[in-house]
Steps between C-alpha positions, in 0.01 A plus 500: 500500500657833584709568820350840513170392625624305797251474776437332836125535511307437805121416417196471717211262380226571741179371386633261266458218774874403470412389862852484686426152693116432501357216673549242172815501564568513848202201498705303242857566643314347847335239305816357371711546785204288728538252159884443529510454855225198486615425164890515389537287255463663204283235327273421762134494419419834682802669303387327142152595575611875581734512197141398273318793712720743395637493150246553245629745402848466460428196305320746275778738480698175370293512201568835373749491177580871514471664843587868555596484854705222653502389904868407573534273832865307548499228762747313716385208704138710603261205499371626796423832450470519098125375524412793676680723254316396215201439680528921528593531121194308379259733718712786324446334166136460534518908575681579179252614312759511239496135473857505273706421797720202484742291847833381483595295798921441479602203648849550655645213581244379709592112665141568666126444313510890404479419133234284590254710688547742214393288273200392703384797468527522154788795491806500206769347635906594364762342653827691660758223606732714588435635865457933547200705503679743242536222248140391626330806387694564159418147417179598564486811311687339209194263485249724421285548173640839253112580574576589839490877548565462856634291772373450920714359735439309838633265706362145619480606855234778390143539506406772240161686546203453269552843279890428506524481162291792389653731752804424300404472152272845564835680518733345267311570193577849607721679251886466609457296768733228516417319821279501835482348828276545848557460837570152708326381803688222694323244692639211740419140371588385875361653808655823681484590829395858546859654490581366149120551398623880565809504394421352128203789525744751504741347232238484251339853583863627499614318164204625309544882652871471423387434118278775477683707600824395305281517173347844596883610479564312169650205675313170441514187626261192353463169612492213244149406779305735323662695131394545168719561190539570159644154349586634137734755693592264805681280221657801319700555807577174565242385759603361855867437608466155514852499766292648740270327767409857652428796371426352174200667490593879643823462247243442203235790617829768483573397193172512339450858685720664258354490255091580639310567784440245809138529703410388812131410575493462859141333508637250313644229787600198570546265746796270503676276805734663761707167506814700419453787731410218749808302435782817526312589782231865446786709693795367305301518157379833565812644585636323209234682258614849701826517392452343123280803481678761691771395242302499163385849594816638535728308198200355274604208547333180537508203754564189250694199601542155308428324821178389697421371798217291551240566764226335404282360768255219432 
């Protein structure tokens, strides 16, 4: 693909119902969270019984022997919150008109029943012993059919919307295009008091205004929460640094923007846990965020570290 025809597209869907965060999902994100909190244990009866409720039809995606379009999802030790995650991508699935559309769940390293509740749900399950969401997601891509024209990437702490996967595909079957992504919404799995119910309210408006207007001036930044790629060319260049347990996903989005164009459909959202954000703290993670962008925007270059602290709350 030539380097002449670089782009950072911005693209507005209005009227194709690529509904930002309708009331499916907020339902099902409060659904689940009530379900956890009566329920923990990942193979209690209420869990099982939700796990049977909501993968038709990922266990039909399972079946497909030469899918176009492959879901990529790595997990570490998210029994708890990867139920809701593919309770999301089997609504999405049952959107996809396409009905080519294939999951990969990547089990890394897991000492928890991750691998399990994928399975229950009837998703393809590879194994990564070797601990880092960098190696996570190349073992991932590695693992895909040579059908596969493209890739989409989330993470097991997030609820995609029903036309997720259409918003993407819609735009990567567009000539030159060599990946996507949309905006993120971040919601609390614990309760906030007011303060930090206004504080995360700003992050996330903030966040998602900082990336628009980074791409408008040809400077991108994509989340591995919500992308789309082109996997022929993704493993040309090499795919993810597997060293690196952040950034892994910005570092790969660069690199594939030389050689194509990289559109944002901001209608096309998703919801995923502010555990992290919580865990820093929203001040110290936002000021964080502040200067690894004030930096990028002045040297190009981009906040990537081989080290990652875990924040999960559960």
């Amino acid at each position: 693909m030539p380097n002449d025809r670089n782009k950072r597209l911005i693209v507005n869907s209005k009227g194709l119902d690529y509904t930002s965060t309708s009331m499916k999902e907020i339902e099902l994100w409060k659904s689940y969270q009530d379900l956890h909190q009566k329920h923990p244990r990942s193979d209690s009866e209420s869990k099982v019984n939700f796990y049977n409720q909501n993968s038709e039809f990922i266990k039909r995606s399972a079946k497909i022997n030469f899918p176009d379009l492959t879901i990529i999802v790595p997990a570490y030790n998210e029994a708890n919150f990867l139920p809701r995650t593919l309770a999301g991508i089997n609504l999405a699935l049952s959107s996809d008109e396409n009905r080519n559309t294939s999951l990969i769940v990547v089990n890394n390293a897991s000492d928890d029943d991750t691998k399990d509740v994928a399975l229950a749900f009837g998703a393809q399950v590879i194994d990564e012993p070797k601990k880092g969401i960098g190696r996570a997601r190349q073992t991932g891509l590695e693992s895909t059919k040579n059908s596969v024209k493209h890739i989409l990437t989330t993470d097991a702490d997030t609820l995609v919307t029903h036309n997720w996967i259409e918003g993407h595909r819609r735009y990567l079957e567009f000539e030159n295009t060599v990946f996507t992504y949309g905006n993120i919404k971040f919601i609390a799995d614990t309760k906030l008091n007011l303060h930090e119910q206004c504080l995360l309210f700003f992050y996330t408006q903030s966040a998602n205004l900082v990336h628009t207007i980074k791409n408008k001036m040809g400077i991108y930044i994509a989340g591995a929460a919500n992308a789309g790629f082109n996997r022929e060319l993704a493993m040309l260049i090499g795919g993810y640094n597997i060293k690196l347990s952040k950034g892994e996903d910005t570092d790969l989005m660069h690199r594939l923007a030389k050689h194509g164009s990289a559109i944002k459909n901001p209608d096309n959202m998703v919801i995923t846990s502010a555990r992290r954000i919580l865990g820093r703290g929203i001040l110290t993670h936002g000021l964080s965020r502040l200067k690894e962008n004030i930096n990028h925007s002045f040297t190009g270059e981009v906040s990537v570290s081989e080290k990652y602290d875990d924040y999960r709350i559960n």
